[in-house]
N, CA, C and O of each residue as an XYZ file, in Angstrom:
768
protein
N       0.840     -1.188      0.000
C       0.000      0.000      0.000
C       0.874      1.236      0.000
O       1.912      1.196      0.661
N       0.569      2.293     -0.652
C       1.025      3.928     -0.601
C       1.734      3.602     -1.475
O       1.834      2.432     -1.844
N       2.582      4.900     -2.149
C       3.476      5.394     -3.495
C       4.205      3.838     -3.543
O       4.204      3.376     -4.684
N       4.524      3.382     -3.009
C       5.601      2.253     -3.326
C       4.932      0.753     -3.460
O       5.091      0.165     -2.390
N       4.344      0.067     -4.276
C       3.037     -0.837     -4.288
C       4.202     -1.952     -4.331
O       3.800     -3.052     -3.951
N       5.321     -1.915     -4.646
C       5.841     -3.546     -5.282
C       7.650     -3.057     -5.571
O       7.918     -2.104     -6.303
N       8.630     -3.803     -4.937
C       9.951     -3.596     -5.433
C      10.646     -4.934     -5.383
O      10.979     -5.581     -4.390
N      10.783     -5.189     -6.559
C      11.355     -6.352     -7.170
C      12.895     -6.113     -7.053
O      13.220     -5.001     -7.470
N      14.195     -7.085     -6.464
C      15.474     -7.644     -6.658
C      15.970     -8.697     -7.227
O      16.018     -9.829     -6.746
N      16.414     -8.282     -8.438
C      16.833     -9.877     -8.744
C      18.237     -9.962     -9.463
O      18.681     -8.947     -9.999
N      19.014    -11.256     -9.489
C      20.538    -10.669    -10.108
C      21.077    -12.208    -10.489
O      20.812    -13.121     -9.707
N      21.626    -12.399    -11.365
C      21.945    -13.271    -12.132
C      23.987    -13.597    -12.164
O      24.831    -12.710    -12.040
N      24.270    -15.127    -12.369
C      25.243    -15.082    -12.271
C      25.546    -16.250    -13.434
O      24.838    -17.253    -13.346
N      26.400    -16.217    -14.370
C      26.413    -16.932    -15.299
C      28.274    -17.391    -15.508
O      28.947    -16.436    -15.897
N      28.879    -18.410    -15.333
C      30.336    -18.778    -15.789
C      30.157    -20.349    -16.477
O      29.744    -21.442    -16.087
N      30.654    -19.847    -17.580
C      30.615    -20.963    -18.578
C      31.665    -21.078    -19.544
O      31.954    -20.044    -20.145
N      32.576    -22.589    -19.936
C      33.271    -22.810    -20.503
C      32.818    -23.498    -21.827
O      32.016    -24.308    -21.361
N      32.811    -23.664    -22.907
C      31.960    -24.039    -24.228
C      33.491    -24.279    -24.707
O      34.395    -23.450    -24.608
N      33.600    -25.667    -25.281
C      34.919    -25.987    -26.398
C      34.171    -26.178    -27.903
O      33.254    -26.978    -28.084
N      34.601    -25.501    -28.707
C      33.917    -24.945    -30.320
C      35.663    -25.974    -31.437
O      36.874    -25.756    -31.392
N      34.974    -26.821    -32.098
C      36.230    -28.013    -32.444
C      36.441    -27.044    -33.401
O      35.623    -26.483    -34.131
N      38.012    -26.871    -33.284
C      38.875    -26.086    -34.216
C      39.080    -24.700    -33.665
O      40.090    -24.067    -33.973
N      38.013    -24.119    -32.729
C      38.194    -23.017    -32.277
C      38.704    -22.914    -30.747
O      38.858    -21.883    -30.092
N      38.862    -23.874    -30.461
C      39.005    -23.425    -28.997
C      38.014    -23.799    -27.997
O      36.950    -24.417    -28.038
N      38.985    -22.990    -26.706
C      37.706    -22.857    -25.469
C      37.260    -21.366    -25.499
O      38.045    -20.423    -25.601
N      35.749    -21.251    -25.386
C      35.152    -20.014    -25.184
C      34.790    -19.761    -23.888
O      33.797    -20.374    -23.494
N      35.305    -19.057    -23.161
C      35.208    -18.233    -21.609
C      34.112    -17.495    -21.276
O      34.212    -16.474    -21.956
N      33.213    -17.437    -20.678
C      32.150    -16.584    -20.690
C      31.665    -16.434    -19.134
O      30.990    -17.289    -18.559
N      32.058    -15.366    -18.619
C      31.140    -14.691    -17.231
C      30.749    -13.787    -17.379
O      31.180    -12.941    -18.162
N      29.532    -13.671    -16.453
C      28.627    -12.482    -16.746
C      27.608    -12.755    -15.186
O      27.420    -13.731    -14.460
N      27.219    -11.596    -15.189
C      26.504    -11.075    -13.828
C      25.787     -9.248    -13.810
O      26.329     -8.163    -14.017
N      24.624     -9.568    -13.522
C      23.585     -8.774    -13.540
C      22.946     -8.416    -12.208
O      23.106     -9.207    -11.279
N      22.249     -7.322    -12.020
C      21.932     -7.149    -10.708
C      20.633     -6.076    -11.234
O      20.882     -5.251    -12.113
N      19.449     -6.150    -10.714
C      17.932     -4.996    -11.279
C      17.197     -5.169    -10.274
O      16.732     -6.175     -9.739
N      17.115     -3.686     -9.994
C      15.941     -3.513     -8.985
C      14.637     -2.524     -9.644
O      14.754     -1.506    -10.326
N      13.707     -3.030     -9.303
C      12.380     -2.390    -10.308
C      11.592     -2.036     -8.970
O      11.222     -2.913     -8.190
N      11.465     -1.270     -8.857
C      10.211      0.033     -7.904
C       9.109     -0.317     -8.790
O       9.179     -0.382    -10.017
N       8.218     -0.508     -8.159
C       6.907     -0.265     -8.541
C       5.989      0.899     -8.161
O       5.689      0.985     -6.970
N       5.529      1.758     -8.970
C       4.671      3.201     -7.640
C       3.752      3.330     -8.186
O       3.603      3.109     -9.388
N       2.581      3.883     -7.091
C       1.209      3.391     -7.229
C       0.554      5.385     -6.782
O      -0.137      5.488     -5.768
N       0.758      6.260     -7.328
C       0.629      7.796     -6.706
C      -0.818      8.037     -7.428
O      -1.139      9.222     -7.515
N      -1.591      7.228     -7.876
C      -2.879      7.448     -8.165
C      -3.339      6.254     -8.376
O      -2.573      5.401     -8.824
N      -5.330      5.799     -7.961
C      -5.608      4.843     -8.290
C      -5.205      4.018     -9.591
O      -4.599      2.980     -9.859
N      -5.833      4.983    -10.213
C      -5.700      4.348    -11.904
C      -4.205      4.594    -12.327
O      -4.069      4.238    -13.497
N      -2.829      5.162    -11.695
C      -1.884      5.051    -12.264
C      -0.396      4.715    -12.002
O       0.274      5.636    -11.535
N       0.267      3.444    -12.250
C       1.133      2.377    -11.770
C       2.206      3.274    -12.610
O       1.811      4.062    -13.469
N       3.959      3.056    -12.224
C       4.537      3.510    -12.787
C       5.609      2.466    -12.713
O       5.904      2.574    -11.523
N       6.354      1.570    -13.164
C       6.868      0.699    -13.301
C       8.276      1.027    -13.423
O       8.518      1.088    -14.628
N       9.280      1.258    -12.768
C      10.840      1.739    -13.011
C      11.512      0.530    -12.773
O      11.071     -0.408    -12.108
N      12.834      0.600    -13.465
C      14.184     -0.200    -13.094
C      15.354      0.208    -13.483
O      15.483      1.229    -14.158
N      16.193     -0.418    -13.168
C      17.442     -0.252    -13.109
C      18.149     -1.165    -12.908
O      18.081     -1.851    -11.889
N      19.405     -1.443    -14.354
C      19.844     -2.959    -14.657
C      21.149     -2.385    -14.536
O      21.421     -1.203    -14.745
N      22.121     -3.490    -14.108
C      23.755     -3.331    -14.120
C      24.380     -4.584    -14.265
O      24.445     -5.433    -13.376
N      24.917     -4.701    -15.596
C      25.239     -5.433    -15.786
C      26.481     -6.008    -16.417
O      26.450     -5.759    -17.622
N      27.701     -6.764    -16.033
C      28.721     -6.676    -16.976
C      29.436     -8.173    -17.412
O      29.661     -9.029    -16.556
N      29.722     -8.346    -18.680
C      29.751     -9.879    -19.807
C      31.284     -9.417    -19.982
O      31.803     -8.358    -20.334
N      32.003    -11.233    -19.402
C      33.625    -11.207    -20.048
C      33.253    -12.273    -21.219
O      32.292    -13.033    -21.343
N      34.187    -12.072    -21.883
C      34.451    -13.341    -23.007
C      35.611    -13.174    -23.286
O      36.334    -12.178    -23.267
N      35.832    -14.626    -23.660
C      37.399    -14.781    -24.386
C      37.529    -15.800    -25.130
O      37.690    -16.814    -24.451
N      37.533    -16.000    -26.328
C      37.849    -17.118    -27.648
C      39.100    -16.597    -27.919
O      40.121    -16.709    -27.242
N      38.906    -15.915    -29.153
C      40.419    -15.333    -30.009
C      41.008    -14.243    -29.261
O      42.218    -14.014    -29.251
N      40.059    -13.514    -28.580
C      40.537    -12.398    -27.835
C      39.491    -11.608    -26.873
O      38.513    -11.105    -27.427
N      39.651    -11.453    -25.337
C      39.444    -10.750    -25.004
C      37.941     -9.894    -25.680
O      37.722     -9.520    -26.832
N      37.241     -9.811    -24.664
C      36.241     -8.700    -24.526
C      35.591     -8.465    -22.966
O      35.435     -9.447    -22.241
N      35.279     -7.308    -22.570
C      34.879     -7.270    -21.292
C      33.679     -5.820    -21.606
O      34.004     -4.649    -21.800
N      32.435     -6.334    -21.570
C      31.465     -4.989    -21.895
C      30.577     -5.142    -20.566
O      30.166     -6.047    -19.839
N      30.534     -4.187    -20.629
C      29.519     -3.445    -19.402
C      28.606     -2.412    -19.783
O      28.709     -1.534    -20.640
N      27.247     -2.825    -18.584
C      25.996     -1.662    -19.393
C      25.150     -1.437    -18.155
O      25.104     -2.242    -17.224
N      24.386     -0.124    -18.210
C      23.578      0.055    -17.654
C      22.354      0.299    -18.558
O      22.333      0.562    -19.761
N      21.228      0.129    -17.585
C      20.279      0.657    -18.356
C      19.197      1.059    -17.179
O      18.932      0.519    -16.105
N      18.725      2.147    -17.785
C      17.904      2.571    -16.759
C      16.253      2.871    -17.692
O      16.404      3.557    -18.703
N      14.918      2.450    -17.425
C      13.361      2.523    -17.630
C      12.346      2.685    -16.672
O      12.321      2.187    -15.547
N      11.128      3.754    -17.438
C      10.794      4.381    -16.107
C       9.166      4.037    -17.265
O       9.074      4.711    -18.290
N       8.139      3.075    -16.967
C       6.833      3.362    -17.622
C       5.787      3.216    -17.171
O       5.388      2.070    -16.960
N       5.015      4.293    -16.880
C       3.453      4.785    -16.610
C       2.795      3.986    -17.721
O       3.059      3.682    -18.884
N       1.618      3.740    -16.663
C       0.541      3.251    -17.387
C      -0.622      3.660    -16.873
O      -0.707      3.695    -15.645
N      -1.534      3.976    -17.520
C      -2.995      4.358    -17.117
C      -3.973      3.616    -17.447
O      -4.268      3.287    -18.596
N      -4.771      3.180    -16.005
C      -5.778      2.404    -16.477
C      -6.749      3.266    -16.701
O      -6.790      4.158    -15.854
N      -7.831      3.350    -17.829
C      -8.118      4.493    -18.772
C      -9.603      3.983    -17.927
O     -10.190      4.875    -17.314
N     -10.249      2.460    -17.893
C     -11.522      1.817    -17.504
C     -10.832      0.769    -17.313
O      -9.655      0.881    -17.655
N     -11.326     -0.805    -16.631
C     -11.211     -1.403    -16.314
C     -11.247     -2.450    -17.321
O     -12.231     -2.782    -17.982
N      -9.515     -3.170    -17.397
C      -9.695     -4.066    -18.605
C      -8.415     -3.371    -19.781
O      -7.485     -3.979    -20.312
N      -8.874     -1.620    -19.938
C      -8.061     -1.125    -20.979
C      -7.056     -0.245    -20.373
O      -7.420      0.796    -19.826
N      -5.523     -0.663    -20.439
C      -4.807     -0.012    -20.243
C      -3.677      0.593    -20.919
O      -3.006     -0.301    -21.435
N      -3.067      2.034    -21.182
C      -2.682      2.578    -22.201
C      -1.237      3.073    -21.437
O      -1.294      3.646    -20.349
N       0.190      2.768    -22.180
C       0.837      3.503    -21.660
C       2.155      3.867    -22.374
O       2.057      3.606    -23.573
N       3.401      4.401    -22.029
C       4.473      5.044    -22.741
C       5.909      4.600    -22.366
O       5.924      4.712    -21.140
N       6.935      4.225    -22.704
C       7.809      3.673    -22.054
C       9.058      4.594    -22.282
O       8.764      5.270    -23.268
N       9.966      4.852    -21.967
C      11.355      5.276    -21.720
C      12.571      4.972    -21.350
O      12.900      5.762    -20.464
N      13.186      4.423    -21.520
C      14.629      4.040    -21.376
C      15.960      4.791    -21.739
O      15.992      5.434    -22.788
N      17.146      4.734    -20.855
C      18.087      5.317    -21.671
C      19.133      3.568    -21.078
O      18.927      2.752    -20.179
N      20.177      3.694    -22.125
C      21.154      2.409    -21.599
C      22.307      2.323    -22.640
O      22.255      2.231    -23.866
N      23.568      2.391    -21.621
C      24.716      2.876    -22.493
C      25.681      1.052    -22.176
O      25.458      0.162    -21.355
N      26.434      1.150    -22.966
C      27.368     -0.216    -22.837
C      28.782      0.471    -23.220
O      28.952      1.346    -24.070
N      29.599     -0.035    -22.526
C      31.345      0.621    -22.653
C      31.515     -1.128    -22.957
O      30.791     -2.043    -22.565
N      32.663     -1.170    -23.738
C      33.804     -2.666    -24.282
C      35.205     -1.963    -23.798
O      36.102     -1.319    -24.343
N      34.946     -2.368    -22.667
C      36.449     -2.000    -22.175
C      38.093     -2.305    -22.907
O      39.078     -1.582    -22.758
N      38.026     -3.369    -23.576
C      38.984     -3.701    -24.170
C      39.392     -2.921    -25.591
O      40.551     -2.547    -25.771
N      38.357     -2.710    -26.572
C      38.305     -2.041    -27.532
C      38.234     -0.456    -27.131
O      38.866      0.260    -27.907
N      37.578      0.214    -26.056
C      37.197      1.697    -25.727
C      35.700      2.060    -26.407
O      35.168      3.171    -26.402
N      35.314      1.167    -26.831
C      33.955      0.928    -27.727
C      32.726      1.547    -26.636
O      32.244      0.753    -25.828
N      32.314      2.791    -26.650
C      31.548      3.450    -25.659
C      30.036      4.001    -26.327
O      30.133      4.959    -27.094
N      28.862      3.529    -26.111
C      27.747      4.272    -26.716
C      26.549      3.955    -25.545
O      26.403      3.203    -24.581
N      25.871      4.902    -26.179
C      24.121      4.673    -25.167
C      23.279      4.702    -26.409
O      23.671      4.850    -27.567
N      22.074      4.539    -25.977
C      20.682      4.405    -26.772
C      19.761      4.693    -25.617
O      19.781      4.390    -24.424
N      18.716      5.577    -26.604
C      17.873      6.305    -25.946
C      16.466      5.526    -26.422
O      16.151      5.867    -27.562
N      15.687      4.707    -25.907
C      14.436      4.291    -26.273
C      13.208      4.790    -25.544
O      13.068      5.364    -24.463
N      12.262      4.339    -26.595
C      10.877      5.061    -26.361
C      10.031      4.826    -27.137
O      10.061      4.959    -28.360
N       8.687      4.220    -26.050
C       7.057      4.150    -27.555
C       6.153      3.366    -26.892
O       6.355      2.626    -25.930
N       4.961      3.628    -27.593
C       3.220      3.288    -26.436
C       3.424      2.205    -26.547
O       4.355      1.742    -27.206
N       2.361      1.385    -25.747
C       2.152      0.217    -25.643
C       0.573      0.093    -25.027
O      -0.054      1.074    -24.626
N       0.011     -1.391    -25.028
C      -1.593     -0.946    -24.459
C      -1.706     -2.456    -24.351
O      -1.134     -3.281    -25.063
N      -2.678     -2.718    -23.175
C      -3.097     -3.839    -22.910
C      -4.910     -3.393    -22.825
O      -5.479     -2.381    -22.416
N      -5.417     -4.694    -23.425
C      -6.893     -4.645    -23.101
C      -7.225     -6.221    -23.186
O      -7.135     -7.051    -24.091
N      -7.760     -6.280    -21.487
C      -8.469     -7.320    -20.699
C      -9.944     -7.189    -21.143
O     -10.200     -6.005    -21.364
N     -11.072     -8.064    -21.363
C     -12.455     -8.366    -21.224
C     -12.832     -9.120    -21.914
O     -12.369     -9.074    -23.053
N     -14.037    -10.386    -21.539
C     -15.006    -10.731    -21.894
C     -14.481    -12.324    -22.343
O     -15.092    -12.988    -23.180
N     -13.140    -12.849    -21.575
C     -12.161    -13.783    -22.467
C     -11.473    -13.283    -23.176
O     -10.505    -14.015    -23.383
N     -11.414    -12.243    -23.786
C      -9.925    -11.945    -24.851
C      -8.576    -10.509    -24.042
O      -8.701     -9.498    -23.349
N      -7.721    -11.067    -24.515
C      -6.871    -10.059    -24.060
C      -6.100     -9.779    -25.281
O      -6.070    -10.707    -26.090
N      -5.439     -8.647    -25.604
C      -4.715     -8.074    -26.330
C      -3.633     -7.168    -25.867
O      -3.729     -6.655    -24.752
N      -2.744     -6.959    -26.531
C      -1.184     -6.486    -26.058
C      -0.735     -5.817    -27.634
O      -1.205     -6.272    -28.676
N      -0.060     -5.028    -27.607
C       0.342     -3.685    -28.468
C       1.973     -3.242    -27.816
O       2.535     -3.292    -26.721
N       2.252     -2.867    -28.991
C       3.707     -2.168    -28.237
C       4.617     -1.648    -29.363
O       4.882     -2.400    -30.301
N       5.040     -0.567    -29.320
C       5.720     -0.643    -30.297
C       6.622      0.920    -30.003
O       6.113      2.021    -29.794
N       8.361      0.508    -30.083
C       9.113      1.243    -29.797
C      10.672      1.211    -30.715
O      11.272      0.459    -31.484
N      10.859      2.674    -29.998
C      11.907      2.830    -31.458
C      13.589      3.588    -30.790
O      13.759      4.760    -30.454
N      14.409      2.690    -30.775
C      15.780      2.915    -29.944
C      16.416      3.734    -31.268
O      16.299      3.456    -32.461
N      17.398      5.262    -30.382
C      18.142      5.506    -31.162
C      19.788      5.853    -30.686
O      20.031      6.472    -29.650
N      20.758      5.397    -31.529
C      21.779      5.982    -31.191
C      22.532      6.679    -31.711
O      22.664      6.452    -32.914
N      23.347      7.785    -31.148
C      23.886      8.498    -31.751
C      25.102      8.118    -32.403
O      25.811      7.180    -32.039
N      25.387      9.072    -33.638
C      26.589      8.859    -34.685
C      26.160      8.008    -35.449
O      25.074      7.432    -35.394
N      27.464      7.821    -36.619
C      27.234      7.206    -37.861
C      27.911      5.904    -38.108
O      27.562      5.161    -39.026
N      28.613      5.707    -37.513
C      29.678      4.459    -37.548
C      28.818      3.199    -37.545
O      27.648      3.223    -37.161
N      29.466      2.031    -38.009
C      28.745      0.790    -37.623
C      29.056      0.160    -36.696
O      30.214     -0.246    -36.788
N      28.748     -0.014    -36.159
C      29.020     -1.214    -34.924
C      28.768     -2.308    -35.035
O      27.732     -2.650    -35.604
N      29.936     -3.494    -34.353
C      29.848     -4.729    -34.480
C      28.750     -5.070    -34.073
O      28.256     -4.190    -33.367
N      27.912     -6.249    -34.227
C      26.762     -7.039    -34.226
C      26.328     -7.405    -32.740
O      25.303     -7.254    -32.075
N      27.842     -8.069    -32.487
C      27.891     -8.204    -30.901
C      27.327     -7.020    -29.658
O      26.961     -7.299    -28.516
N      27.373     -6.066    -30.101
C      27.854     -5.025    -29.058
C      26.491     -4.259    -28.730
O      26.365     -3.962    -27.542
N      25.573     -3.935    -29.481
C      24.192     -3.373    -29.118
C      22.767     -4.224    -29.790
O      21.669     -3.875    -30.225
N      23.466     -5.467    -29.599
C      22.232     -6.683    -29.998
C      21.711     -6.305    -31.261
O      20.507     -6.289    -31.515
N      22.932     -5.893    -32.332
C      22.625     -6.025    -33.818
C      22.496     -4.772    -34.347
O      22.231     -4.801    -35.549
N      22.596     -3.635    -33.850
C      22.029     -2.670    -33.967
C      23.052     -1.421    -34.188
O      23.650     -0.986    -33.204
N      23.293     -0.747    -35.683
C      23.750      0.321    -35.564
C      23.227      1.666    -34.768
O      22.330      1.929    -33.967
N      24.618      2.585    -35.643
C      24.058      3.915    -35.047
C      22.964      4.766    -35.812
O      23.348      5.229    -36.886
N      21.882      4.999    -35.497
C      20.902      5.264    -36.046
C      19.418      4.953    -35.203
O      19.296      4.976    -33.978
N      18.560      4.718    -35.996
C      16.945      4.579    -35.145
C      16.776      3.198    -35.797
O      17.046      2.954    -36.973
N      16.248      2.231    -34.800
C      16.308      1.110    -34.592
C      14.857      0.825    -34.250
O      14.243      1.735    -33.694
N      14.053     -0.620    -34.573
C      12.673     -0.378    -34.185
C      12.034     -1.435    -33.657
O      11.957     -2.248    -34.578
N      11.548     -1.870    -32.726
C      10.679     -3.191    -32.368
C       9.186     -3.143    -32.279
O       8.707     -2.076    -31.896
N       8.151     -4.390    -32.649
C       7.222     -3.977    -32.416
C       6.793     -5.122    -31.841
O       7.702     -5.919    -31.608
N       5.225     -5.616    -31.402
C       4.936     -7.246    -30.846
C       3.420     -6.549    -30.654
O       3.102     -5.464    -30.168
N       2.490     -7.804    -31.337
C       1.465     -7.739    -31.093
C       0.541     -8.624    -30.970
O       0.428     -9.264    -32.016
N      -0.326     -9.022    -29.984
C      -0.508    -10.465    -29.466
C      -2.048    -10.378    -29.055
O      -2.300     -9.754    -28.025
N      -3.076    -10.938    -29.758
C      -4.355    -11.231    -29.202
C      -4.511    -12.787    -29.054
O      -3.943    -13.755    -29.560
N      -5.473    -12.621    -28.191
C      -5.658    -14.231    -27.649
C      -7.091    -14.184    -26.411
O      -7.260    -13.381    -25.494
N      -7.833    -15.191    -26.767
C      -9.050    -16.104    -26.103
C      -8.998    -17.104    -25.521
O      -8.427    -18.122    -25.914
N      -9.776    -16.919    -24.162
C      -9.750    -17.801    -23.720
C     -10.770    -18.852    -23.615
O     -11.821    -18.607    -23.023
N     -10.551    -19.993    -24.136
C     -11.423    -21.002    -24.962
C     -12.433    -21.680    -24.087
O     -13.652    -21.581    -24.225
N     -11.766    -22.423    -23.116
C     -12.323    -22.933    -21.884
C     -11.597    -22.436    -20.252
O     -11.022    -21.370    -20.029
N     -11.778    -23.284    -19.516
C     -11.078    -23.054    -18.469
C      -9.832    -23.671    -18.037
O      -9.460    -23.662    -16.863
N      -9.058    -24.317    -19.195
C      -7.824    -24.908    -19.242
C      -7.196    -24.524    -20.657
O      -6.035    -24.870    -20.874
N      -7.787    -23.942    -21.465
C      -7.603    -23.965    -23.292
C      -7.248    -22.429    -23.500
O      -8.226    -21.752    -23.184
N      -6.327    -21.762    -23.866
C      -6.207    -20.603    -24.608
C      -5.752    -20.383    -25.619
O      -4.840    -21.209    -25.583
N      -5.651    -19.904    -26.543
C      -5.361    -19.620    -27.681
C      -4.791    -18.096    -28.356
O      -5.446    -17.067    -28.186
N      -3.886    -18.105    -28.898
C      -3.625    -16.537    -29.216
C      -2.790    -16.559    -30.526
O      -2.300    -17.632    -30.880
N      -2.636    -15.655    -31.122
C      -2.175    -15.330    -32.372
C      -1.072    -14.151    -32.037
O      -1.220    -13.289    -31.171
N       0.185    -14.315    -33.001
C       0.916    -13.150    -32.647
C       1.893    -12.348    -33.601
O       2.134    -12.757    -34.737
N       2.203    -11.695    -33.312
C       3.122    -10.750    -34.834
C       4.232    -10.502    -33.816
O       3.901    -10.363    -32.638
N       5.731    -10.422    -34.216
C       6.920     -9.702    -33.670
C       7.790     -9.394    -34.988
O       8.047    -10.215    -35.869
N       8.239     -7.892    -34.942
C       9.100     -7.585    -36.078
C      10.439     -6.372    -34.789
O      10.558     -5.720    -33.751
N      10.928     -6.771    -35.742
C      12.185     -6.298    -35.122
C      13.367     -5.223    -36.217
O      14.337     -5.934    -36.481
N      13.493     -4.097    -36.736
C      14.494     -3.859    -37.665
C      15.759     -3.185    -36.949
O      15.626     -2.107    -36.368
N      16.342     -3.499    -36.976
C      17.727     -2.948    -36.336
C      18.142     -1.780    -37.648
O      18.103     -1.965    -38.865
N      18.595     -0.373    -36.762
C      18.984      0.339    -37.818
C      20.359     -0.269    -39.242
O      21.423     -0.847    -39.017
N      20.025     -0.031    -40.030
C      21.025     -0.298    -41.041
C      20.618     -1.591    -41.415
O      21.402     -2.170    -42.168
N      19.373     -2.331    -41.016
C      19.180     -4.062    -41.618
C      17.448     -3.696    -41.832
O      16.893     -2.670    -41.439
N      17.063     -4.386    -42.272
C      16.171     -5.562    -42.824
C      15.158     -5.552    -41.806
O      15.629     -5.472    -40.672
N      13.576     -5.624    -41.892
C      12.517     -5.998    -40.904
C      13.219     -7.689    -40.743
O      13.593     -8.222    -41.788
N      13.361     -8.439    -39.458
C      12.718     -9.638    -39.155
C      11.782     -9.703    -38.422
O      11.577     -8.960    -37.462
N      10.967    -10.783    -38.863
C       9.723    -10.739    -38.605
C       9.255    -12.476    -38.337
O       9.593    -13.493    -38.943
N       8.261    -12.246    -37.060
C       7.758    -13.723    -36.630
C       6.328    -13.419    -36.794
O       6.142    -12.206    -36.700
N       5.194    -14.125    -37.017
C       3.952    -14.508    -36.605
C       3.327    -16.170    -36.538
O       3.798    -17.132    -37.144
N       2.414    -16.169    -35.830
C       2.075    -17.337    -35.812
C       0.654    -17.554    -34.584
O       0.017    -16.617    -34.103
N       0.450    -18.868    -34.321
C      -0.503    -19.311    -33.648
C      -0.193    -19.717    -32.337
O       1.029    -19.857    -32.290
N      -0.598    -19.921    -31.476
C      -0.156    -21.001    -30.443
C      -1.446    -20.897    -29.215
O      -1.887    -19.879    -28.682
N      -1.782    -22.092    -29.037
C      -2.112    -22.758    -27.916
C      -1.366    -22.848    -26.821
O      -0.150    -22.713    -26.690
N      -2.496    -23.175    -25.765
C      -1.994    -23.639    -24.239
C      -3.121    -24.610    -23.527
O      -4.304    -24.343    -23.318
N      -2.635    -25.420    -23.319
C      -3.773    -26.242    -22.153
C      -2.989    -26.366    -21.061
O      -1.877    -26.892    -21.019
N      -3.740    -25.750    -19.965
C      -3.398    -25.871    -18.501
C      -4.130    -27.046    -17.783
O      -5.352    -27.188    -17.761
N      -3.244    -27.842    -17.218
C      -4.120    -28.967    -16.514
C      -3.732    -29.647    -15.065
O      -4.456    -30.514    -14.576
């Protein structure tokens, strides 16, 4: 109860050795740490924040050590009961210590959920940008040059019986400087 409804901790620890025939051993640690506030400063309006820290070694042919923060802050308004509409924000920079490889990305874009009657639906769609012109390796901002970058996901679904759901879904993804990829499809669930 009051401004602070919900604060989530959670943090991850990952060390792994992978042998790749002809290439070697691949080295990999990594460790994460996010705490998400939840705040509740009006009935109808939840505000959902976090804050991720996180930093990935690797080593095959050579050395890499990147580190990132990221920080998201998104309101949502429940508009009536069932339909909810809201806006998201992020900023999140990654340094490659080994290379000096230093950038952020600034993201942002609505999203909407609507609950009733058995069906639910989900919307979203946001657009990361970073500054400068250079390309960047593939590795380093999950595919994504410097430029405006775009994701979207959109998902309706019924619920059939009281163990049976069903939903349909679209995800496209274009990373600046590439190509839409794109998923849709069907899928079921039986709970039992």
């Amino acid at each position: 109860t009051g401004l602070l409804s919900r604060l989530s901790l959670s943090g991850r620890l990952r060390n792994e050795r992978i042998s790749y025939s002809g290439a070697g051993l691949k080295d990999t640690r990594f460790w994460s740490v996010r705490a998400a506030p939840e705040l509740s400063p009006a009935a109808n309006l939840v505000i959902e924040c976090s804050a991720k820290l996180w930093r990935e070694e690797e080593e095959l042919y050579y050395p890499r050590d990147t580190r990132g923060l990221r920080l998201e802050i998104d309101p949502t308004l429940e508009l009536f009961p069932g339909l909810k509409p809201g806006i998201m924000a992020a900023y999140e920079s990654r340094r490659e210590v080994v290379s000096d490889l230093d950038k952020y990305m600034i993201e942002a874009g609505p999203h909407f959920s609507l609950i009733g009657s058995g069906w639910n639906a989900t919307a979203r769609i946001a657009a990361g940008y970073i500054p400068g012109d250079e390309e960047l390796p593939a590795w380093f901002f999950d595919g994504n040059d410097s430029g405006i970058s775009w994701r979207t996901s959109v998902r309706i679904g019924r619920s059939l019986s009281s163990g049976l759901d069903i939903s349909a879904f679209y995800w496209g993804r274009k990373p600046s400087g590439s190509s839409w990829s794109q998923r849709a499809g069907l899928e079921g669930t039986v709970n039992f």
